[in-house]
C-alpha positions in Angstrom: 102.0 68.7 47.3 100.4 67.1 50.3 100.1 63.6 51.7 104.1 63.2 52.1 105.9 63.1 55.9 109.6 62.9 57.3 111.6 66.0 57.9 114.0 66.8 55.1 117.3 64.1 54.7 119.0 64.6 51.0 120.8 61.9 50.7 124.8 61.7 50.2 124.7 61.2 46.7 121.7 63.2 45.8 123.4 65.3 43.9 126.5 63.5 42.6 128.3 65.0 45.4 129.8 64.5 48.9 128.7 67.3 51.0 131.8 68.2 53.4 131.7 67.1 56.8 131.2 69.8 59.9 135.2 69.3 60.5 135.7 70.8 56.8 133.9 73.8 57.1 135.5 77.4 57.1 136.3 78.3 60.8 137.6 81.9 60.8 140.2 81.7 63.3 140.9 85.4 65.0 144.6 85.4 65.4 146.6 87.2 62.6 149.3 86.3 60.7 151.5 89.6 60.5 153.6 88.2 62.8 155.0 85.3 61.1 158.6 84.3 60.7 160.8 86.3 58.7 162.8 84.8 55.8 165.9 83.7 57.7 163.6 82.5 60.6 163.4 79.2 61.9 160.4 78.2 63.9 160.0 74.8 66.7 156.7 73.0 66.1 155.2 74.9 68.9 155.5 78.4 67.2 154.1 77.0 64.0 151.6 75.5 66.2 150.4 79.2 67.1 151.1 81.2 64.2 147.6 78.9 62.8 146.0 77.8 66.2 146.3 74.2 66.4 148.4 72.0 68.8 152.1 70.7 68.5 150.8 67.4 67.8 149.1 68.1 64.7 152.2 70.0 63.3 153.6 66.6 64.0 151.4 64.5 62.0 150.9 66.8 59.0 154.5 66.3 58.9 154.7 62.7 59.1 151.9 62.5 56.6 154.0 64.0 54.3 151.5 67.8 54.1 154.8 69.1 55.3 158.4 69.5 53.4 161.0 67.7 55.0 162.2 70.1 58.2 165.3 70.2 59.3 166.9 68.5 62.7 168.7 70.2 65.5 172.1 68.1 66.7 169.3 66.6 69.2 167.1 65.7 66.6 164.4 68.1 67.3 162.5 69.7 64.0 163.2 72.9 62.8 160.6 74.6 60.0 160.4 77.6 58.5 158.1 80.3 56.2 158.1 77.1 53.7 156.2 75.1 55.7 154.1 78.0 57.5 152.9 78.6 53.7 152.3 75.0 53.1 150.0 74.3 55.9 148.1 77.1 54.9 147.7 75.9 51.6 146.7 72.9 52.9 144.1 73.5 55.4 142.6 76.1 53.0 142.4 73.2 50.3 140.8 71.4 52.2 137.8 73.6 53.1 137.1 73.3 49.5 138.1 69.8 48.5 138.4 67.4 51.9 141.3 66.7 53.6 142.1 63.6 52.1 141.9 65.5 48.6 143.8 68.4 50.1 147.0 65.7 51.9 147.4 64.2 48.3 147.7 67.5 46.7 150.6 69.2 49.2 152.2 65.2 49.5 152.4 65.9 45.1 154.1 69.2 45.4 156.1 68.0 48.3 157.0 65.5 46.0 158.2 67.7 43.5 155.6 66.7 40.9 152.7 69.5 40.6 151.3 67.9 37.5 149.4 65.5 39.8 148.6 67.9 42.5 147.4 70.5 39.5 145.1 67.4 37.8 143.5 66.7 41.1 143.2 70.6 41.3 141.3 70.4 38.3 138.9 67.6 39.3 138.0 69.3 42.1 136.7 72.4 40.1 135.4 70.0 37.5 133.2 67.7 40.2 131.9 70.7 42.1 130.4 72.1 38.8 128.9 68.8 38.0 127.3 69.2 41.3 125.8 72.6 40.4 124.5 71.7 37.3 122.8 68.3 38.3 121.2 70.5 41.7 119.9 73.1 38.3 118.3 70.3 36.9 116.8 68.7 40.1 115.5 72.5 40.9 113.7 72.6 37.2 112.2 69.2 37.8 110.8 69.9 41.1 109.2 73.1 39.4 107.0 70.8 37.0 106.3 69.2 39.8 104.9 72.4 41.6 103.4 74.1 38.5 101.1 70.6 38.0 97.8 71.1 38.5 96.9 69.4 41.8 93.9 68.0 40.2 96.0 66.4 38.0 96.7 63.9 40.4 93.8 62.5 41.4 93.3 60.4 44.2 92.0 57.2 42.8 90.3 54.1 44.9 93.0 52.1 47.3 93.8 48.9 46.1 94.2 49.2 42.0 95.8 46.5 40.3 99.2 46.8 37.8 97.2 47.0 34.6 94.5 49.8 36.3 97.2 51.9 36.8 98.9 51.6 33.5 95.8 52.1 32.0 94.8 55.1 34.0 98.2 56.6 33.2 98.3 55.3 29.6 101.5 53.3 29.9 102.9 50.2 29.8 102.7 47.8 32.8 106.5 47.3 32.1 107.1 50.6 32.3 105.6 50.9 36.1 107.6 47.3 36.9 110.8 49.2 35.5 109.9 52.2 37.9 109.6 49.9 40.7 113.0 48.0 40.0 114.5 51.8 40.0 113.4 52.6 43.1 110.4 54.8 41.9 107.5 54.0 43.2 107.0 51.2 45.9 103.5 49.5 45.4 102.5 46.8 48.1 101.3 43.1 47.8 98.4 41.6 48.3 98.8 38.8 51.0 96.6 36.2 49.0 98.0 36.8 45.6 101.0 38.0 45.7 99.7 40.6 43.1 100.7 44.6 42.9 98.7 46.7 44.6 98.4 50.2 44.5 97.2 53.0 47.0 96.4 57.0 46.3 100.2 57.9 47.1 101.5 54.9 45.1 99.5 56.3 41.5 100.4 59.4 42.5 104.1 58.5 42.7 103.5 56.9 39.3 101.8 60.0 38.0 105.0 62.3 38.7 107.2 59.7 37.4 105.1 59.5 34.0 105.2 63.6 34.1 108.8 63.9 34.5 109.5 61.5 32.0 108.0 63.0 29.4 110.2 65.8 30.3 113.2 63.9 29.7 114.9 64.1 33.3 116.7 60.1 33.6 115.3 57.8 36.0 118.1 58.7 38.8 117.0 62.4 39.2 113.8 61.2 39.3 114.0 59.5 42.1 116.3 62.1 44.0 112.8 64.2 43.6 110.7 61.9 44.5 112.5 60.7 47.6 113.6 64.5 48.6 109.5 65.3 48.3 109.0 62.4 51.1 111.3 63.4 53.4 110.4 67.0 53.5 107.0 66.7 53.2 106.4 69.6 50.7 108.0 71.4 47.6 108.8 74.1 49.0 110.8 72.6 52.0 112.4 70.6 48.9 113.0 74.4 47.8 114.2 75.2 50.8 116.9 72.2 50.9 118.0 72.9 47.1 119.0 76.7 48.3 120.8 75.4 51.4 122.6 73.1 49.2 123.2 76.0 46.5 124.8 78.0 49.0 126.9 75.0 50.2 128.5 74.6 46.6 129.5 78.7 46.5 131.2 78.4 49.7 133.1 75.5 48.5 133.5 77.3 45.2 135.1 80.3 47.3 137.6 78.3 49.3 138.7 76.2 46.5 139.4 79.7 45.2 141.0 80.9 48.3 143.5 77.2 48.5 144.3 77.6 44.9 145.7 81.4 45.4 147.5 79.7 48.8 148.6 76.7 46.4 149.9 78.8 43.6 151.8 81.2 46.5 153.6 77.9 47.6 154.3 75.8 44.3 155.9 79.4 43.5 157.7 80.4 46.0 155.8 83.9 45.7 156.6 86.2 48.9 154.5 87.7 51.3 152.6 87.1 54.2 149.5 85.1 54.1 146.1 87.0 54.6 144.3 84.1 54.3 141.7 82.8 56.9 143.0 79.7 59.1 140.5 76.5 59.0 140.3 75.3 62.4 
């Protein structure tokens, strides 16, 4: 394809998903955990602090938030946790690689809770609105390919300046149709400054010509436009190509630490001992 500018900017809800922000992202934090408390083992927020590598104050608020169990008081009211709530903020700030923080808090503040049905349901949604993501980017990526496999004589580059009804014509549809595709967000014809009437340039009937194409293959108005707004921004298909991959890869590294906060969950909700292998999100 040629003729389209900008540098590639997907939008948010491209792809019926919320790509996670930089402060969500796996951070593989070197220090170990083989050296956590034992059973009997109480630990001050400081030492729960460094057993995962964040500061006293966070332990502080993950507590108040409710990501915590309740911790026990010294006679001078100073908090006391244990392997409990070493487990827990693991499970947490695994979770939340994979599903947000805000998803992750209301799972752990469920189990804290004492109800894992909730926490288990949002679990579940999770999974369920990740794989809704893959299979919309699977049908975005077979769109764009009838884009690319389109002869590029196909679309032709007709005279500046052709009315509605020329360009229905020329594409053998309805002028309702390409006012329906303009009210989606589709194509974006200009006006003449006399009339008032449609007017459309070479990248405007070529807009309309992709549109027409992709509807005959079925793909809904939405995904169109996903395509056709990716294509300006990037300037090519294969950048597009290039952004769908990036975003593939994005979805199986969340896939993987949803994996990895479930096992951490399930360790948890249990009770199930041992130490905790997993890698600590920064």
């Amino acid at each position: 394809m040629h003729g389209f500018k900008c540098v590639i900017e997907l939008p948010v809800d491209s792809f019926g998903a919320i790509i996670p922000s930089l402060q969500e992202r796996r951070v593989a934090n070197p220090q170990t955990l083989h050296n956590t408390a034992g059973a009997g083992e109480t630990l001050r927020p400081v030492d729960l602090a460094r057993l995962v590598g964040l500061s006293t104050q966070q332990i502080r608020n993950y507590a108040d938030a409710g990501v915590l169990p309740p911790a026990t008081r010294t006679e001078a009211g100073y908090r006391r946790f244990g392997p409990r709530h070493r487990e827990a903020l693991l499970a947490y700030r695994a979770l939340a690689a994979g599903h947000g923080w805000e998803r992750a808090g209301e799972i752990l503040r469920a189990v804290n809770g004492g109800d894992t049905a909730p926490a288990l349901a949002l679990v579940d949604a999770g999974h369920a609105a990740l794989h809704e993501q893959r299979l919309s980017l699977q049908a975005i990526g077979a769109a764009l390919e009838e884009v690319a496999a389109r002869d590029p004589g196909a679309f032709a580059t007709p005279r500046p300046g052709l009315r509605v009804g020329e360009v229905a014509a020329r594409l053998g549809v309805r002028t309702s149709a390409l006012r329906l595709w303009e009210a989606s967000g589709l194509i974006r014809p200009g006006r003449d400054r006399v009339t008032g009437y449609r007017t459309f340039g070479p990248d405007d009937v070529r807009d309309a010509q992709m549109v027409r194409m992709l509807r005959e293959a079925r793909h809904p108005l939405p995904r169109i436009r996903v395509i056709l707004d990716a294509l300006r921004r990037t300037g090519s298909t294969d950048a597009l190509r290039a952004a769908l991959a990036e975003r593939r890869a994005e979805l199986e590294r969340r896939a993987m630490a949803m994996l990895e906060g479930a096992a951490l969950l399930h360790r948890y909700v249990t009770g199930t001992p041992g130490e905790a292998r997993a890698r600590v999100r920064a």
